[in-house]
PDB file of N, CA, C, O and CB in Angstrom:
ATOM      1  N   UNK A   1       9.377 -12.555  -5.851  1.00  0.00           N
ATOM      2  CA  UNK A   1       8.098 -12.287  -6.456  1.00  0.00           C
ATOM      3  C   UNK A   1       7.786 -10.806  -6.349  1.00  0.00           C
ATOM      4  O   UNK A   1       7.745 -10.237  -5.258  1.00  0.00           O
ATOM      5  CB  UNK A   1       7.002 -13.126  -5.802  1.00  0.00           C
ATOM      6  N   UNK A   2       7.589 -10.263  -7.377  1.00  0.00           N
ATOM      7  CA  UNK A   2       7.126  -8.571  -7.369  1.00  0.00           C
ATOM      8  C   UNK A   2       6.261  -8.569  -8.700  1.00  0.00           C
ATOM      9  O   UNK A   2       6.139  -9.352  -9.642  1.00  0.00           O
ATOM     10  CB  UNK A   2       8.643  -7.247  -7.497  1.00  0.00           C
ATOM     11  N   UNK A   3       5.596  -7.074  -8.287  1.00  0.00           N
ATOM     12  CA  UNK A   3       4.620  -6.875  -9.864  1.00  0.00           C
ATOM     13  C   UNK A   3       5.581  -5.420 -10.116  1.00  0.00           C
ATOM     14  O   UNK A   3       5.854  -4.715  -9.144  1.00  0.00           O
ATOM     15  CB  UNK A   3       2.238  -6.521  -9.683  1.00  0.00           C
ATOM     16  N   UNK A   4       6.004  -5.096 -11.353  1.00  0.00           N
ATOM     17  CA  UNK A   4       6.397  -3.736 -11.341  1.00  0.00           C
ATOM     18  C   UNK A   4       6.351  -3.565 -12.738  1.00  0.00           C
ATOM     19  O   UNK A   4       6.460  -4.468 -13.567  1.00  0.00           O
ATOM     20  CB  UNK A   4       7.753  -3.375 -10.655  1.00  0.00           C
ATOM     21  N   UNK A   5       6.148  -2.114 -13.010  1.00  0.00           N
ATOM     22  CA  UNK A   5       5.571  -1.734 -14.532  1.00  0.00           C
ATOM     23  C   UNK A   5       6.771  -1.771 -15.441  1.00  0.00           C
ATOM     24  O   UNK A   5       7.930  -1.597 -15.065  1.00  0.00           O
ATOM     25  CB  UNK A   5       4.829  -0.128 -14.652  1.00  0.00           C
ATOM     26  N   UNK A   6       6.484  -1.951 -16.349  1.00  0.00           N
ATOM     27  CA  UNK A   6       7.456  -2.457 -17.463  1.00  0.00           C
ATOM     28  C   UNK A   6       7.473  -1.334 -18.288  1.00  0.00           C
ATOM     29  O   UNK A   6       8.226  -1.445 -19.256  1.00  0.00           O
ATOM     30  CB  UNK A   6       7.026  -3.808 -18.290  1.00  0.00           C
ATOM     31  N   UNK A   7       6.775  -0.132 -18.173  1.00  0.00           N
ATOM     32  CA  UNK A   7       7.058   1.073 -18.987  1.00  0.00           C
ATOM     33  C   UNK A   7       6.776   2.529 -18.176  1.00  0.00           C
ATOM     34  O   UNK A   7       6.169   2.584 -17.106  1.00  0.00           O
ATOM     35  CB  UNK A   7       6.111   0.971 -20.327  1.00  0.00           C
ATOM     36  N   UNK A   8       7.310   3.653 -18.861  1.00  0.00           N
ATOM     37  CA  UNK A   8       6.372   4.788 -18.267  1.00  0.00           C
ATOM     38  C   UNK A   8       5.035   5.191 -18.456  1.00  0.00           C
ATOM     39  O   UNK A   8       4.602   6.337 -18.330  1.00  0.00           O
ATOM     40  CB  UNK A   8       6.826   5.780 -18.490  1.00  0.00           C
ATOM     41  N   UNK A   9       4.242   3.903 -18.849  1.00  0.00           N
ATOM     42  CA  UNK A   9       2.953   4.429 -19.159  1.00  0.00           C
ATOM     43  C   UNK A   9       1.691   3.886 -18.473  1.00  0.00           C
ATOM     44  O   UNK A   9       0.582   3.749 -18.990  1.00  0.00           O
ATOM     45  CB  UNK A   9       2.792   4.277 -20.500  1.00  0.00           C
ATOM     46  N   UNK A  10       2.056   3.606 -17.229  1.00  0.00           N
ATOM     47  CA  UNK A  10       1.015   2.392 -16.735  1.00  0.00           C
ATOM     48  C   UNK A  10      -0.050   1.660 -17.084  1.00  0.00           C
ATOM     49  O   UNK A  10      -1.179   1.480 -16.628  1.00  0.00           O
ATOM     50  CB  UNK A  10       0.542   2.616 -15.956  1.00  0.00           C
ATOM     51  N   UNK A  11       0.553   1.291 -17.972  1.00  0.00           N
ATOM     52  CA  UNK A  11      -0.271   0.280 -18.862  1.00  0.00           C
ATOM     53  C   UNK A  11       0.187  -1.270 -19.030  1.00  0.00           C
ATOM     54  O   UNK A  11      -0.440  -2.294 -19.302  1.00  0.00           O
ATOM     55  CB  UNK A  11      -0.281   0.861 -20.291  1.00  0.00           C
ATOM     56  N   UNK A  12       1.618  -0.983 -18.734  1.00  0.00           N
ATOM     57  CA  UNK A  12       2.490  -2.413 -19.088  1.00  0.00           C
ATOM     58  C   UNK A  12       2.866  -2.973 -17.418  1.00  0.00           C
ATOM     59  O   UNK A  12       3.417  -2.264 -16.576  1.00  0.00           O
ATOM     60  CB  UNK A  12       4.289  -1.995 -20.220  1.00  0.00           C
ATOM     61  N   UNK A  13       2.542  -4.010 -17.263  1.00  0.00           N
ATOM     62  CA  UNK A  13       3.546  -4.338 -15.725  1.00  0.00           C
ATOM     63  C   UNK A  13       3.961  -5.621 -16.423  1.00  0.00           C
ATOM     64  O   UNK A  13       3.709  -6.173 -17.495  1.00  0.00           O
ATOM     65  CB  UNK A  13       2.610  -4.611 -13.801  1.00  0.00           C
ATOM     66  N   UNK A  14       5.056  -5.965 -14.849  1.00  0.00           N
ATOM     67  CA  UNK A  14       5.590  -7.218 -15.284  1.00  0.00           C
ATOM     68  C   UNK A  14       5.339  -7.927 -13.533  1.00  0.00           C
ATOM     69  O   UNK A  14       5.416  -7.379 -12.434  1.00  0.00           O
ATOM     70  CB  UNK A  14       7.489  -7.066 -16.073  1.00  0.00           C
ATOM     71  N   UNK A  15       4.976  -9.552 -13.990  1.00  0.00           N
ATOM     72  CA  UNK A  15       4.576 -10.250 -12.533  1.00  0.00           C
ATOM     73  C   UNK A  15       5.893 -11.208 -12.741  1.00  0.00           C
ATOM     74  O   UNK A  15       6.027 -12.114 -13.563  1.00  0.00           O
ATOM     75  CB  UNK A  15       2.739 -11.197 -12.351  1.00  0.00           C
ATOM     76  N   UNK A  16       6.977 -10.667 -11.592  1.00  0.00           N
ATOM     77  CA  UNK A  16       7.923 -12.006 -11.390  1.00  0.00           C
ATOM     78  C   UNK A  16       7.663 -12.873 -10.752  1.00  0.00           C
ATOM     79  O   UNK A  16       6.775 -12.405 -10.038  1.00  0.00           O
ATOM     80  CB  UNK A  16       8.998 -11.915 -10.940  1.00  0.00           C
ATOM     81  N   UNK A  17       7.851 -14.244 -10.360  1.00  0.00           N
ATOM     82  CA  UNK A  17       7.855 -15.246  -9.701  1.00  0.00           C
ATOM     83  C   UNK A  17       8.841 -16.285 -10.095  1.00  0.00           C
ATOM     84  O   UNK A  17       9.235 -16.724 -11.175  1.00  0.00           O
ATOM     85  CB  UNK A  17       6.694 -15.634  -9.687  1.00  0.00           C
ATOM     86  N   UNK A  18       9.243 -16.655  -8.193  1.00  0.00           N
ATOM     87  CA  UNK A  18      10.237 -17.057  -8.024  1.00  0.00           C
ATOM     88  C   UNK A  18       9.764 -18.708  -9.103  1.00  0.00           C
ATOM     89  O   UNK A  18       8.607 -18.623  -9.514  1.00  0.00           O
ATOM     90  CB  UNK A  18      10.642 -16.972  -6.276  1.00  0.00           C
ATOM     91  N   UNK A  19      10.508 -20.071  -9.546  1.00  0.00           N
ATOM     92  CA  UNK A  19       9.769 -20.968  -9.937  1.00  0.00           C
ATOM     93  C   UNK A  19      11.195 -21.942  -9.828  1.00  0.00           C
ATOM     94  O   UNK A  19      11.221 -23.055 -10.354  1.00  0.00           O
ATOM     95  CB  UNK A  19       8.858 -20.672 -11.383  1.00  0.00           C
ATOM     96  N   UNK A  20      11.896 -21.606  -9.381  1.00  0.00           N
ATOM     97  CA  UNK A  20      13.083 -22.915  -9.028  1.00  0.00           C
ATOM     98  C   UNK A  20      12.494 -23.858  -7.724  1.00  0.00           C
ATOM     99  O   UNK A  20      11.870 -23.474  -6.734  1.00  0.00           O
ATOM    100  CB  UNK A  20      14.875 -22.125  -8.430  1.00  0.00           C
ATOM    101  N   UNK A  21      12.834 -24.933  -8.019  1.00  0.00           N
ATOM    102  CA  UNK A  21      12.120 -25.926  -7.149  1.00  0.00           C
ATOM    103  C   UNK A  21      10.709 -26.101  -6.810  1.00  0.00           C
ATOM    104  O   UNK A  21      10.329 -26.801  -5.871  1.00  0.00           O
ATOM    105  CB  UNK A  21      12.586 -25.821  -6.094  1.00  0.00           C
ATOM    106  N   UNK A  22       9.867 -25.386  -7.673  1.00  0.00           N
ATOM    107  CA  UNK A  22       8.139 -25.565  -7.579  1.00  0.00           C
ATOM    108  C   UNK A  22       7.329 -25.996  -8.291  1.00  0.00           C
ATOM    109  O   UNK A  22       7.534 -25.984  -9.505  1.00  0.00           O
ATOM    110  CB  UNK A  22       7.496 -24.673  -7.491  1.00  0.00           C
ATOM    111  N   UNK A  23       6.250 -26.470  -7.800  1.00  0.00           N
ATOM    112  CA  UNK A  23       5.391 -27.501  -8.489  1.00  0.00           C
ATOM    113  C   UNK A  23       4.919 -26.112  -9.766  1.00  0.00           C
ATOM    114  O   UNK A  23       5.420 -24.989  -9.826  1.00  0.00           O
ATOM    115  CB  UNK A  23       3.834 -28.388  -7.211  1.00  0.00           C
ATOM    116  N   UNK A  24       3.941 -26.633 -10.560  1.00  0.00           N
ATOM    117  CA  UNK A  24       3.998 -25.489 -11.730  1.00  0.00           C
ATOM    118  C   UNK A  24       2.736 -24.868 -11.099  1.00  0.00           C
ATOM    119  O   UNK A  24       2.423 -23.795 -11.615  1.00  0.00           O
ATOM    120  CB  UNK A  24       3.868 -26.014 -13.598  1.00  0.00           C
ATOM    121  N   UNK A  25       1.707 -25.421  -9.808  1.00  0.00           N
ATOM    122  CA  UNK A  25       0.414 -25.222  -9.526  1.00  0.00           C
ATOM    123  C   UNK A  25       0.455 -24.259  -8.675  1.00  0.00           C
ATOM    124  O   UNK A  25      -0.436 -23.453  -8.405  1.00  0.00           O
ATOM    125  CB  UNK A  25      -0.284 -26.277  -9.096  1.00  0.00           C
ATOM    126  N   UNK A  26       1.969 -24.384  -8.060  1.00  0.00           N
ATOM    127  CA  UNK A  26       2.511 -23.355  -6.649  1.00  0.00           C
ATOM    128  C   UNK A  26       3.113 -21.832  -7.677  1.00  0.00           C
ATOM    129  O   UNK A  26       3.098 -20.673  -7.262  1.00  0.00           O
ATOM    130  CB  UNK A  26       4.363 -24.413  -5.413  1.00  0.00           C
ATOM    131  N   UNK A  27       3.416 -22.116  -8.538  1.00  0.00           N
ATOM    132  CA  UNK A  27       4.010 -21.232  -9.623  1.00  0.00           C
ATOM    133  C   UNK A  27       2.517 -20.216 -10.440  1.00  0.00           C
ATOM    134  O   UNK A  27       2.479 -19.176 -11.097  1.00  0.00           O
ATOM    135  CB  UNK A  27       4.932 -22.505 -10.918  1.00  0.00           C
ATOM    136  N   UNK A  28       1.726 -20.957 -10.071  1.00  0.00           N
ATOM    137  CA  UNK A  28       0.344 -20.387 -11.327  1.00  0.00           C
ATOM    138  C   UNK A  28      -0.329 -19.434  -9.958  1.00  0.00           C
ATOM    139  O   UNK A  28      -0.804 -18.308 -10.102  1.00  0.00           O
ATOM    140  CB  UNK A  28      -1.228 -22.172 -12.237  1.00  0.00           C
ATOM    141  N   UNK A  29      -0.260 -19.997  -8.951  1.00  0.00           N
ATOM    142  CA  UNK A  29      -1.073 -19.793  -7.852  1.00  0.00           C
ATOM    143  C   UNK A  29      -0.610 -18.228  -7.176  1.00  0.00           C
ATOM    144  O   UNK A  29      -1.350 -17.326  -6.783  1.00  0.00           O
ATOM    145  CB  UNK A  29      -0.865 -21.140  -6.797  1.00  0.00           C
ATOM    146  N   UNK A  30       0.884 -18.290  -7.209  1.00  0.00           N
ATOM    147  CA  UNK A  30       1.557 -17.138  -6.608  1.00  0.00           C
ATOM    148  C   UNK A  30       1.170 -15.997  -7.473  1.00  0.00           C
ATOM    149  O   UNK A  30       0.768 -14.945  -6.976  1.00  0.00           O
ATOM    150  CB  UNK A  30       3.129 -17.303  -6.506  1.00  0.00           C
ATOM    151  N   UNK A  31       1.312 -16.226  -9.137  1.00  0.00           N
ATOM    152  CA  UNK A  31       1.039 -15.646 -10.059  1.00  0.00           C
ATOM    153  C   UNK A  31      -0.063 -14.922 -10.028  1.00  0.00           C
ATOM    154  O   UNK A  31      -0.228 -13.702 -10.015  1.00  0.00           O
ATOM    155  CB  UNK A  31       1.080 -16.305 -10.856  1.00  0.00           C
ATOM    156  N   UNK A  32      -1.030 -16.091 -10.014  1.00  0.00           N
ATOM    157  CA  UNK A  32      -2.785 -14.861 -10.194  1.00  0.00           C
ATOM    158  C   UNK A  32      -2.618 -14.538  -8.723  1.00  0.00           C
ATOM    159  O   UNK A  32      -3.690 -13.932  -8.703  1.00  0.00           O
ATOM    160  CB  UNK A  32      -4.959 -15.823 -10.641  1.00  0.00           C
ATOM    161  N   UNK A  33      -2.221 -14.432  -7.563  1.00  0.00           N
ATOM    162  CA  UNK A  33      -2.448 -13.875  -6.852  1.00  0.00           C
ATOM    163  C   UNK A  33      -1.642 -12.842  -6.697  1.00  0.00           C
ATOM    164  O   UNK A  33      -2.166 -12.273  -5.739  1.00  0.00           O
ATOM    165  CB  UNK A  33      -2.635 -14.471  -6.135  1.00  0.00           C
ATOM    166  N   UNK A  34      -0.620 -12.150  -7.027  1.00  0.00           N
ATOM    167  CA  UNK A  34       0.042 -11.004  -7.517  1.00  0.00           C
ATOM    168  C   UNK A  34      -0.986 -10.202  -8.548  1.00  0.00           C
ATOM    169  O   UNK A  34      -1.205  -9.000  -8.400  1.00  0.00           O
ATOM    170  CB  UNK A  34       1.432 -11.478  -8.234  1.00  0.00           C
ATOM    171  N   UNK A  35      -1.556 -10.940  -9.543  1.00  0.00           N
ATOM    172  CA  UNK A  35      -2.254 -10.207 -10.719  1.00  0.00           C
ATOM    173  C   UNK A  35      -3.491  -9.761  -9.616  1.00  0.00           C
ATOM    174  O   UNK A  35      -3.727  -8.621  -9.216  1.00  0.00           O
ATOM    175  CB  UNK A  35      -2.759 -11.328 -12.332  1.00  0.00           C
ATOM    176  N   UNK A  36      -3.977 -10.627  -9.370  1.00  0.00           N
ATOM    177  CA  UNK A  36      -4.982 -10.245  -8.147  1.00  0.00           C
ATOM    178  C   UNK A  36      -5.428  -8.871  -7.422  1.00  0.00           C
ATOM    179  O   UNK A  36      -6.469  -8.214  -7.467  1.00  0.00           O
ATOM    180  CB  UNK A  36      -4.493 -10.878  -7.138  1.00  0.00           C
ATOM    181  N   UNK A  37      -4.286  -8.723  -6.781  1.00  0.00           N
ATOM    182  CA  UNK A  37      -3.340  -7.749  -5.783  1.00  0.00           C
ATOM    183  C   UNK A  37      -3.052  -6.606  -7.170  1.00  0.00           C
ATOM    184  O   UNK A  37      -3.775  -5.610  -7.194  1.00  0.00           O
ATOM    185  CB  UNK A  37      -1.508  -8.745  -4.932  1.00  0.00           C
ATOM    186  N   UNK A  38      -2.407  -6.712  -7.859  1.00  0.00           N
ATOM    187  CA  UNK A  38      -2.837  -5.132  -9.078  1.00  0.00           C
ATOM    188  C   UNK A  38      -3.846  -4.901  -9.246  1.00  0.00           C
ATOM    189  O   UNK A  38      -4.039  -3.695  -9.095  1.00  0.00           O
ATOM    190  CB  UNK A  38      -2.546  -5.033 -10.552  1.00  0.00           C
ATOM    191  N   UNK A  39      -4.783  -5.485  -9.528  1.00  0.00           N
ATOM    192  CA  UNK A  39      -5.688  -5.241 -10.176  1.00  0.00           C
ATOM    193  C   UNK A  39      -6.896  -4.338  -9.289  1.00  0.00           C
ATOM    194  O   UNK A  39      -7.820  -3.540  -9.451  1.00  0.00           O
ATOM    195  CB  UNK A  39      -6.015  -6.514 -10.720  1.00  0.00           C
ATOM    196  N   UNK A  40      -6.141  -5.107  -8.236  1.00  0.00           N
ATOM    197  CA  UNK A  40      -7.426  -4.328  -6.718  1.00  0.00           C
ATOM    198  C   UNK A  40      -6.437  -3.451  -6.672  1.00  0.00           C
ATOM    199  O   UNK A  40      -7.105  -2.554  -6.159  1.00  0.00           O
ATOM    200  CB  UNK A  40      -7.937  -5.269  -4.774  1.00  0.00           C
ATOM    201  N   UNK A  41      -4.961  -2.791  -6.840  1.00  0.00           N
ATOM    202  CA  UNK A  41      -4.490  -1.549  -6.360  1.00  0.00           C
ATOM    203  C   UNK A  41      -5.147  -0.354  -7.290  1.00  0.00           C
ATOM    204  O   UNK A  41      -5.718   0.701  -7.014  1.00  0.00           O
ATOM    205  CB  UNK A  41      -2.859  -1.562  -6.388  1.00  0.00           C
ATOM    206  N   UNK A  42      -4.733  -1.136  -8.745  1.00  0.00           N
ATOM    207  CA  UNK A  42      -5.197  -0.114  -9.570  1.00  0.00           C
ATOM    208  C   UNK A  42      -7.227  -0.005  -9.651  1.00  0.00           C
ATOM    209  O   UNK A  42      -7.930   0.859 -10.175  1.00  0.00           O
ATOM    210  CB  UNK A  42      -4.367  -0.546 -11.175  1.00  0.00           C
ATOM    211  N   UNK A  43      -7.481  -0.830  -9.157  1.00  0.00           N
ATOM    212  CA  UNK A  43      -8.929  -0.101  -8.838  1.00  0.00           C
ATOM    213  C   UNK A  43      -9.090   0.992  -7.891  1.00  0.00           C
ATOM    214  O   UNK A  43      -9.641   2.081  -8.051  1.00  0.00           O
ATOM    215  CB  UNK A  43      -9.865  -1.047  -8.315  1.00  0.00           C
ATOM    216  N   UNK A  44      -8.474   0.472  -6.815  1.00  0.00           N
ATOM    217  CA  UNK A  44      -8.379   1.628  -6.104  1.00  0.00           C
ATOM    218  C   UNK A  44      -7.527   2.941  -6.109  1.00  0.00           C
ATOM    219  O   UNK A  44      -7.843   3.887  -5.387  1.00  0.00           O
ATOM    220  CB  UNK A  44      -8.237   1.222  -5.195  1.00  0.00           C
ATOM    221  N   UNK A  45      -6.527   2.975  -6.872  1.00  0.00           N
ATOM    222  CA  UNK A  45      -6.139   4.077  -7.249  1.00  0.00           C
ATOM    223  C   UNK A  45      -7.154   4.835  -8.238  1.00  0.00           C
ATOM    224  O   UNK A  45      -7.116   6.053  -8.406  1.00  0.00           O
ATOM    225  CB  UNK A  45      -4.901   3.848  -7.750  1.00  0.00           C
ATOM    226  N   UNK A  46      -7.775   4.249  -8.671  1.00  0.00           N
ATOM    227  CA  UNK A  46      -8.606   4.555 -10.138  1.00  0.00           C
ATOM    228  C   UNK A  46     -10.076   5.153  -9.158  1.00  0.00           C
ATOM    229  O   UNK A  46     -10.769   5.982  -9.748  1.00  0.00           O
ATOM    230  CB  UNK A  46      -8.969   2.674 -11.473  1.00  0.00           C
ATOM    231  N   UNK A  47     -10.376   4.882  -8.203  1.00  0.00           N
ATOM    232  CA  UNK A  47     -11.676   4.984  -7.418  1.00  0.00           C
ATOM    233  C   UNK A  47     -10.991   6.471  -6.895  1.00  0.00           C
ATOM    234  O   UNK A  47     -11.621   7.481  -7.208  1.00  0.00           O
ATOM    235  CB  UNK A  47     -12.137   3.530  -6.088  1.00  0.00           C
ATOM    236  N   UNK A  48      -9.755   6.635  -6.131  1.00  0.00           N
ATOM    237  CA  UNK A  48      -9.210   7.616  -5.613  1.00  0.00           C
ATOM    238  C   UNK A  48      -9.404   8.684  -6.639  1.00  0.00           C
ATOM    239  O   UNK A  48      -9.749   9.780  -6.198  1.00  0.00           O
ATOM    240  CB  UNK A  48      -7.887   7.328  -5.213  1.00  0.00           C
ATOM    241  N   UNK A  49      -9.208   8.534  -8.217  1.00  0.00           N
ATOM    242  CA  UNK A  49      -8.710   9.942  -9.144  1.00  0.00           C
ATOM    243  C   UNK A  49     -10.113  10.018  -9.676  1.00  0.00           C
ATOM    244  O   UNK A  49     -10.421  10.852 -10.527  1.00  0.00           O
ATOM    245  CB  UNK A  49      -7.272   9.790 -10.555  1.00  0.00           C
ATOM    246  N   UNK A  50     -10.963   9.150  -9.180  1.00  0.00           N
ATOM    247  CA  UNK A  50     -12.468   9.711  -9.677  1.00  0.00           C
ATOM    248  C   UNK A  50     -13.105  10.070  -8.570  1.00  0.00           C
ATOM    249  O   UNK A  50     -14.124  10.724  -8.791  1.00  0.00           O
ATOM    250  CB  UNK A  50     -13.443   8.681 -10.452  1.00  0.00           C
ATOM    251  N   UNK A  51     -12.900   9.902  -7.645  1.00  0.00           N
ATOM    252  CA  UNK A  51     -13.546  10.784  -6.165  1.00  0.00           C
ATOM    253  C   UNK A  51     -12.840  11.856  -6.229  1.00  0.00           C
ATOM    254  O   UNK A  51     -13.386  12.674  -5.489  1.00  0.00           O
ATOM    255  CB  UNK A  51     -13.337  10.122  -4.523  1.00  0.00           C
ATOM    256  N   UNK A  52     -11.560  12.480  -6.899  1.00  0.00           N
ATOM    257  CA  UNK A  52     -10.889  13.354  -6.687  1.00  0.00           C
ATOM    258  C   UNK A  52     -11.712  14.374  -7.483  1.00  0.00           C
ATOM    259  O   UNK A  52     -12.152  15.407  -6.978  1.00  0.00           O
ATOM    260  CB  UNK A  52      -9.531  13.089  -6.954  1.00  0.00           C
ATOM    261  N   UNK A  53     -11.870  14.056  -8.612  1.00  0.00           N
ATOM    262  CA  UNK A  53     -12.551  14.816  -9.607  1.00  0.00           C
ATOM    263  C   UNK A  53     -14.156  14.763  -9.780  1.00  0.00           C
ATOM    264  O   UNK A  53     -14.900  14.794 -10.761  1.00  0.00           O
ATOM    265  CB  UNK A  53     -11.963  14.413 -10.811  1.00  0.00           C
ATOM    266  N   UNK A  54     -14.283  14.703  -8.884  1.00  0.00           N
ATOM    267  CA  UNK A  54     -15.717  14.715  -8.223  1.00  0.00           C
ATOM    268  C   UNK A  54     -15.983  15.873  -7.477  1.00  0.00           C
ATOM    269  O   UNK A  54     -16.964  16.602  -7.621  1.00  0.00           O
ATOM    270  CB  UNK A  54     -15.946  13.575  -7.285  1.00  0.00           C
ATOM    271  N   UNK A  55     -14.753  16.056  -6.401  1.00  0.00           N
ATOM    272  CA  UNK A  55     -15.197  17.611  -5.757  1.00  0.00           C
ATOM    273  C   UNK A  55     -14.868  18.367  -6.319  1.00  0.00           C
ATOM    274  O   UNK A  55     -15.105  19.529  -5.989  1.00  0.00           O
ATOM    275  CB  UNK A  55     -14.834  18.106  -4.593  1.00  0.00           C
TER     276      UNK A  55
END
């Protein structure tokens, strides 16, 4: 299971997950919680380059 960007433009990612031998609920679950987990990095990267440009 990894999230990693699918282009040079950070705009595109890709969420793998493992799904051999799993229920499809254990499969959905791992999923939004990876999307989850981006979404709070790139907020906080995004909070970082606007406090930056602030001072």
């Amino acid at each position: 299971m990894a999230v990693r960007k699918a282009d040079e433009s950070d705009r595109l990612f890709v969420v793998e997950v493992g799904m051999e031998n799993r229920a499809p609920e254990e499969i959905a679950k791992d999923a939004a919680f990876q999307i989850s987990a981006l979404f709070d990095r790139l907020i906080e990267e995004q909070q970082k380059k606007d406090d930056q440009d602030i001072v």
